[in-house]
C-alpha positions in Angstrom: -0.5 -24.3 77.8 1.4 -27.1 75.6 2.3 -26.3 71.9 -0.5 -28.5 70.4 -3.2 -26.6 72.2 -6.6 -26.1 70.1 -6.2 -22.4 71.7 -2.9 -21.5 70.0 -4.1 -20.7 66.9 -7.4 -18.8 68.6 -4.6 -16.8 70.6 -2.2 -16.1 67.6 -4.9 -14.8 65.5 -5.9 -12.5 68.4 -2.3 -11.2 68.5 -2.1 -10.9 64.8 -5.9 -8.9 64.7 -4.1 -5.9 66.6 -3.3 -4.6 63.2 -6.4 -5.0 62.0 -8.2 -3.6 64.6 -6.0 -0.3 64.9 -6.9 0.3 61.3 -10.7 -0.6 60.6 -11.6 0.4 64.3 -11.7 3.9 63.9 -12.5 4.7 60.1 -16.0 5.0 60.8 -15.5 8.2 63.2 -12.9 9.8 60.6 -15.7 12.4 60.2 -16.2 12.9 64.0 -12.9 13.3 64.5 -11.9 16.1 61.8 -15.2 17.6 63.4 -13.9 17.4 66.9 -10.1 18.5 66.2 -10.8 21.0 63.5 -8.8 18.5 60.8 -9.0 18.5 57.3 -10.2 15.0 56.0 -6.3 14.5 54.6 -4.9 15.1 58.3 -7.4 12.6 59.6 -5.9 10.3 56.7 -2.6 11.1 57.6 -3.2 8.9 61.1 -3.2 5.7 58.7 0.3 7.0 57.3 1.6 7.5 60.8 0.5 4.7 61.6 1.9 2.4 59.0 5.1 4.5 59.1 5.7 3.9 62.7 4.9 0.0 61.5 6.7 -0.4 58.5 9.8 0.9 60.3 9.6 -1.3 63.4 8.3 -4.4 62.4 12.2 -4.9 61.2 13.1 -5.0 64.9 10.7 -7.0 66.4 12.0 -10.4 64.9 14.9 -9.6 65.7 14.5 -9.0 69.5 12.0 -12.1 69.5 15.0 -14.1 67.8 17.1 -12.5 70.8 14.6 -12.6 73.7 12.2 -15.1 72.8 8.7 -15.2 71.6 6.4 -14.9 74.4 8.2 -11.9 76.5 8.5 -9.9 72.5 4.8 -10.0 72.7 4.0 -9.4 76.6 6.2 -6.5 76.1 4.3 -5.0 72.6 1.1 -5.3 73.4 1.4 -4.2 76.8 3.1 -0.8 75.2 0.0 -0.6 72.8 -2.6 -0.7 74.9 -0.2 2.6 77.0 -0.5 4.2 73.3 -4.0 3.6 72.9 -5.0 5.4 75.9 -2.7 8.2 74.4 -5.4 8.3 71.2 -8.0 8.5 73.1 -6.7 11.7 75.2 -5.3 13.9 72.1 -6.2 17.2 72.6 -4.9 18.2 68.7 -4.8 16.1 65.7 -0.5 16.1 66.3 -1.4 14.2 69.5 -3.7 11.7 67.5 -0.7 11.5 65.3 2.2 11.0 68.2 -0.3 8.3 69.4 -0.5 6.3 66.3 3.1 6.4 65.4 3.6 4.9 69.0 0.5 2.3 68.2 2.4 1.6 64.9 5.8 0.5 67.0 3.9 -1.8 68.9 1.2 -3.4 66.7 3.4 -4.9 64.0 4.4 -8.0 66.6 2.2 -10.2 67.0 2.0 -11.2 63.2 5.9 -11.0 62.6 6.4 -12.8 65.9 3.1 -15.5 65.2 4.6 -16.3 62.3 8.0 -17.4 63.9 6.4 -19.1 66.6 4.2 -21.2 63.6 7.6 -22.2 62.2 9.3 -23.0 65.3 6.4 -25.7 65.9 5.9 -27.3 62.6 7.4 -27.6 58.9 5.6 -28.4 55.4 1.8 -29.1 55.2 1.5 -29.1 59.1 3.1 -25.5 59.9 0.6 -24.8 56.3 -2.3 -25.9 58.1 -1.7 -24.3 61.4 -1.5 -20.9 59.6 -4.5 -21.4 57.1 -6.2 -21.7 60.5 -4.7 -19.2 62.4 -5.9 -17.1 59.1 -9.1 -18.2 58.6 -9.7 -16.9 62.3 -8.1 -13.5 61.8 -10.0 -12.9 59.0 -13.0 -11.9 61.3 -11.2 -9.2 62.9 -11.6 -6.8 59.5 -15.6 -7.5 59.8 -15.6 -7.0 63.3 -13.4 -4.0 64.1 -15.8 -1.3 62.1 -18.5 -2.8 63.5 -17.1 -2.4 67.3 -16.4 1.1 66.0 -19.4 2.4 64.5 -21.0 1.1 68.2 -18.6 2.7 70.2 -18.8 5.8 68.0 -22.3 6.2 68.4 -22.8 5.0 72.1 -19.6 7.0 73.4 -17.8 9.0 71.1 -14.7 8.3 69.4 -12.4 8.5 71.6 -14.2 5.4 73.0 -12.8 4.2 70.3 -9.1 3.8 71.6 -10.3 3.0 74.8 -11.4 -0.5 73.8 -7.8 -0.8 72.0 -6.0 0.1 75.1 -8.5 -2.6 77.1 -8.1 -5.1 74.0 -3.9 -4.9 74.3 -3.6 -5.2 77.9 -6.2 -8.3 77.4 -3.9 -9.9 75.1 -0.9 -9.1 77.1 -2.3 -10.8 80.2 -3.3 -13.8 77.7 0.1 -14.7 76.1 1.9 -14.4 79.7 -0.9 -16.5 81.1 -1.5 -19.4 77.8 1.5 -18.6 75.1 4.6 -21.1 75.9 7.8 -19.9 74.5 8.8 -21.6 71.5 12.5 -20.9 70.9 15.1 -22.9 73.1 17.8 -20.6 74.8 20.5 -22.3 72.7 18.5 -21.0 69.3 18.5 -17.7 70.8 20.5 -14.9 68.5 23.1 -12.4 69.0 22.1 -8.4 68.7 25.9 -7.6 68.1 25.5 -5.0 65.2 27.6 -7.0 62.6 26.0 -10.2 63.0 22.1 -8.0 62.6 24.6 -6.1 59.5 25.2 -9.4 58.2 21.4 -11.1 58.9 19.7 -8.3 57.2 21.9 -8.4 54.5 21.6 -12.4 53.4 17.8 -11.4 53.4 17.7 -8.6 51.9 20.3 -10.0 49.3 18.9 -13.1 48.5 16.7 -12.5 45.0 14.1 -15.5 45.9 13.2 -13.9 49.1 12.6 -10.5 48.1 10.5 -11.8 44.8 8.1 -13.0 47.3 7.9 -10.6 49.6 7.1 -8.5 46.5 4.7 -10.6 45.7 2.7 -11.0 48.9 2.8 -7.3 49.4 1.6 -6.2 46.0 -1.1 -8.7 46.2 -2.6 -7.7 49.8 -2.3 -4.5 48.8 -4.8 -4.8 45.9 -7.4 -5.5 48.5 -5.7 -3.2 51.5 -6.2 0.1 49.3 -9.7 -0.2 49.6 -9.6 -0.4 53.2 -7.6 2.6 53.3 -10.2 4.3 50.8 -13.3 3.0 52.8 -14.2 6.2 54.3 -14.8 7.6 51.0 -15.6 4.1 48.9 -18.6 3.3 51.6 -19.5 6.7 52.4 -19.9 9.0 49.1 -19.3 6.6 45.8 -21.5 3.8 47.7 -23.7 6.3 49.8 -23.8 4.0 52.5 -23.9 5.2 55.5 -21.4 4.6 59.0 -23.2 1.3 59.5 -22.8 0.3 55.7 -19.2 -0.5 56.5 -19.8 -3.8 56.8 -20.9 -4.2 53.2 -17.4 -4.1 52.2 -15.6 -5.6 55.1 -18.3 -8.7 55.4 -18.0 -9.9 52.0 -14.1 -9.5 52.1 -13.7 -11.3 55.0 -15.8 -13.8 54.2 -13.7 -14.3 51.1 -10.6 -14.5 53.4 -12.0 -17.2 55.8 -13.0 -19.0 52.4 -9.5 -19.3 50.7 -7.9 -19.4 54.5 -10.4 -23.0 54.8 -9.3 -24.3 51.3 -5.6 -23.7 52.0 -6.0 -25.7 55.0 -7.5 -28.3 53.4 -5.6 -28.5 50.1 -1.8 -28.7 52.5 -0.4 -31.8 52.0 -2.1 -33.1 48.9 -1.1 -30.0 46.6 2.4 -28.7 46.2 2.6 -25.3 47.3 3.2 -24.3 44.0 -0.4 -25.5 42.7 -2.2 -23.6 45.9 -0.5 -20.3 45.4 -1.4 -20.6 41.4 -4.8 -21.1 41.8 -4.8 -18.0 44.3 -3.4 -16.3 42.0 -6.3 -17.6 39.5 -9.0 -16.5 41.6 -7.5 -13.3 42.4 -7.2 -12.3 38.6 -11.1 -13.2 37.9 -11.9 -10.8 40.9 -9.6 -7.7 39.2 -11.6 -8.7 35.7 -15.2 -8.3 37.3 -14.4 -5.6 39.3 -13.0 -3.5 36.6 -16.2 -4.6 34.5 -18.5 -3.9 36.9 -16.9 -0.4 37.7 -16.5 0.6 34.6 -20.0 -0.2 33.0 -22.9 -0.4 36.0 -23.4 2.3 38.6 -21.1 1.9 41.9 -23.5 0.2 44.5 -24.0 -2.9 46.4 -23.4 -5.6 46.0 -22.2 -5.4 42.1 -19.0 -3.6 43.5 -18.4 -5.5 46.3 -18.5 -9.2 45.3 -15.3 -8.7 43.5 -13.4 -7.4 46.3 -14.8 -10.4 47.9 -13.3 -12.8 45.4 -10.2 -11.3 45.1 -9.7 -11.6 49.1 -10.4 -15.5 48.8 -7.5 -15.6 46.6 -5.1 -13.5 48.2 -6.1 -15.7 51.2 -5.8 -19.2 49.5 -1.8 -17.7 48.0 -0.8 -16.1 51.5 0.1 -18.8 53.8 2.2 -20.8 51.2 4.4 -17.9 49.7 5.2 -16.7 53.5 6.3 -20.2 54.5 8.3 -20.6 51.5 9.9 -17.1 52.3 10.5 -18.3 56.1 12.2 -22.1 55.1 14.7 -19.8 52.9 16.6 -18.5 56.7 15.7 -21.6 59.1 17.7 -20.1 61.8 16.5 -16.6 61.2 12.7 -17.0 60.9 11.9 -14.0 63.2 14.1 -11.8 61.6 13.2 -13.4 58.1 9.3 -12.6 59.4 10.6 -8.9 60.1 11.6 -8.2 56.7 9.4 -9.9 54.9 6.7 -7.9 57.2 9.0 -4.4 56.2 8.4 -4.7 53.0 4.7 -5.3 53.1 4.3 -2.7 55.6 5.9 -0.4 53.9 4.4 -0.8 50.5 0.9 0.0 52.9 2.1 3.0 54.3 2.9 4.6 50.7 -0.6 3.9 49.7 -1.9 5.1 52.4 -0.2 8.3 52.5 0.2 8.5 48.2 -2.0 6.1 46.4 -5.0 5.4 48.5 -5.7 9.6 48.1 -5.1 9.4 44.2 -7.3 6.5 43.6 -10.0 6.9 45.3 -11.7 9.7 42.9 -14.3 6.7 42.1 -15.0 3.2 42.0 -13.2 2.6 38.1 -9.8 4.0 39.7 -9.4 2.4 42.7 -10.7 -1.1 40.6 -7.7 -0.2 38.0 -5.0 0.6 41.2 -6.2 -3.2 42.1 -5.3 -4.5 39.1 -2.1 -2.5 38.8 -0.6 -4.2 42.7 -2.0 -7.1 41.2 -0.1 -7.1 37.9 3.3 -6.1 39.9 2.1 -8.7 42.7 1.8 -11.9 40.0 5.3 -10.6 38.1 7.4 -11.3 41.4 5.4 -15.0 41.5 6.4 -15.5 38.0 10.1 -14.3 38.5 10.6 -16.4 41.5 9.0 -19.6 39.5 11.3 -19.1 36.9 14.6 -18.9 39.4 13.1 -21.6 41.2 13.3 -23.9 38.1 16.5 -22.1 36.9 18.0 -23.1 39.9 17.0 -26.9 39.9 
């Protein structure tokens, strides 16, 4: 498949939906499965910790090893070992063996965004690589809306453990797909060395360097205003919206929907605003969502759809900001873009995993403090923005 192909975005978005689907797939059977292993509902949580743990700590490798091994064989490899760990899921016996098999899901299931991302850079630069991942955005903003869906019907037509079945069929598809249609993107001569000082001295320029790590802050606190309410949708949808497995949707729909929204007007705004103007008004949109939602929380009853518009708004911003504060992360390490995608994934990641294993469990008591935990990423989310505008202009 050439590297202009109208599939390439389809196929990156796929990759990148992994996570996705991992995570929203299987919240609708948390009850089933605290029923069927005799788990508390915080052990259940505690697979979206292992999870993201397993994640977080990976997703620093796998840039690395694409930046060493190239692109296309990274991904064969990971999402060939996730569909292995999928099947492991859907065999536990005890809730440990759920876990074991979602820390091994969470070492694979990082790679096809950190990797995507490289392989979007290694094809284009300014408004064109912007463009290509708006798009490849705007389509991986479906997988949120679709994964509980999936789950809720395999829950109720096979059990959860079908569940992980159709993760394990859905990774070896996607393996099969990237050795069939993904070319490799990075030449042989751009390949990098794994000798430990020159990783010792890559992860260190990155993890040094002030202007990348203010955005990386920023991106992660700002997705995670809208991510702790996927890791509280069990109890959101289910008892402070009394919903029931079906009413999932209500929260993922409008979200996603607000994604693919901001995801279409960052594609079309790339290359007639400066970055600068596209991630400000994202962050303008995503304040007016905190406001109503804190409103609407704090002075009407917790229902649809007063407390899940918000959410929806606040995902179109987070979605128009996104793509332009990762590229400008990427263009800081040109000839370390996988490893650059790594750690800039790292610290997203890991911010996740804390809320799902710390702050997602103390916010979702009701609907006014998981609205004020939003605003709270978002405050520290728009500080890192600010800070890097201001060493941007300090440094010109």
């Amino acid at each position: 498949m050439p590297s202009n192909s109208s599939w390439l975005p389809w196929l990156l978005a796929a990759l990148s939906a992994i996570g996705p689907f991992a995570i929203d797939t299987y919240l609708p059977a948390f009850p089933h499965i605290r029923a069927a292993l005799g788990a508390s509902q915080i052990e259940v949580q505690q697979t979206l910790t292992a999870y993201m743990g397993a994640l977080a700590l990976m997703v620093l490798w796998q840039g690395v090893l694409a930046d060493r091994f190239g692109r296309r064989r990274m991904l064969i490899v990971m999402t060939s070992l996730f569909a292995l760990a999928s099947l492991i899921c859907a065999l536990a016996p005890s809730i440990e063996w759920l876990w074991f098999g979602r820390a091994l899901q969470g070492l694979c299931g990082g790679a096809g965004v950190v990797v995507g991302r490289a392989v979007v850079r290694d094809l284009h630069e300014g408004p064109q690589a912007q463009r290509l991942m708006s798009r490849v955005m705007l389509i991986f903003a479906l997988a949120p809306a679709v994964a509980p869906l999936f789950g809720a019907a395999l829950l109720a037509l096979a059990g959860w453990r079908a569940i992980f079945v159709f993760l394990a069929v859905f990774g070896a598809l996607l393996a099969w797909m990237t050795w069939r249609f993904l070319p490799e993107t990075l030449a042989e001569e751009n390949r990098q060395s794994m000798h430990p000082a020159h990783l010792w001295r890559g992860y260190r320029a990155i993890f040094g360097r002030l202007a990348f790590m203010l955005l990386a802050l920023a991106i992660a606190f700002s997705f995670n205003g809208f991510f702790v309410y996927v890791l509280s949708a069990p109890v959101f949808i289910l008892e402070h919206l009394g919903l029931s497995q079906a009413g999932f949707v209500w929260l993922f729909g409008p979200a996603v929907g607000g994604m693919m929204l901001g995801s279409l007007l960052s594609e079309r705004v790339a290359g007639r605003w400066r970055p600068l103007r596209t991630v400000g008004a994202g962050f303008a949109v995503m304040l007016l969502g905190v406001a109503l939602n804190l409103a609407v929380a704090a002075g009407l009853p917790a229902g649809v759809p007063q407390s899940i518009l918000p959410i929806a708004l606040f995902s179109c911003g987070m979605a128009l900001a996104t793509p332009s504060m990762s590229l400008l992360a990427l263009e800081l390490f040109p000839a370390r873009r996988g490893m650059a995608s790594s750690c800039q994934s790292f610290v997203q990641i890991g911010l996740n995993t804390l809320s799902a294993g710390v702050a997602a469990p103390l916010l979702w008591a009701s609907p006014l403090s998981l609205a004020g935990g939003m605003a709270v990423f978002l405050g520290f989310g728009l500080l890192g923005w600010v800070l890097w505008l201001a060493l941007a202009v300090g440094r010109r």
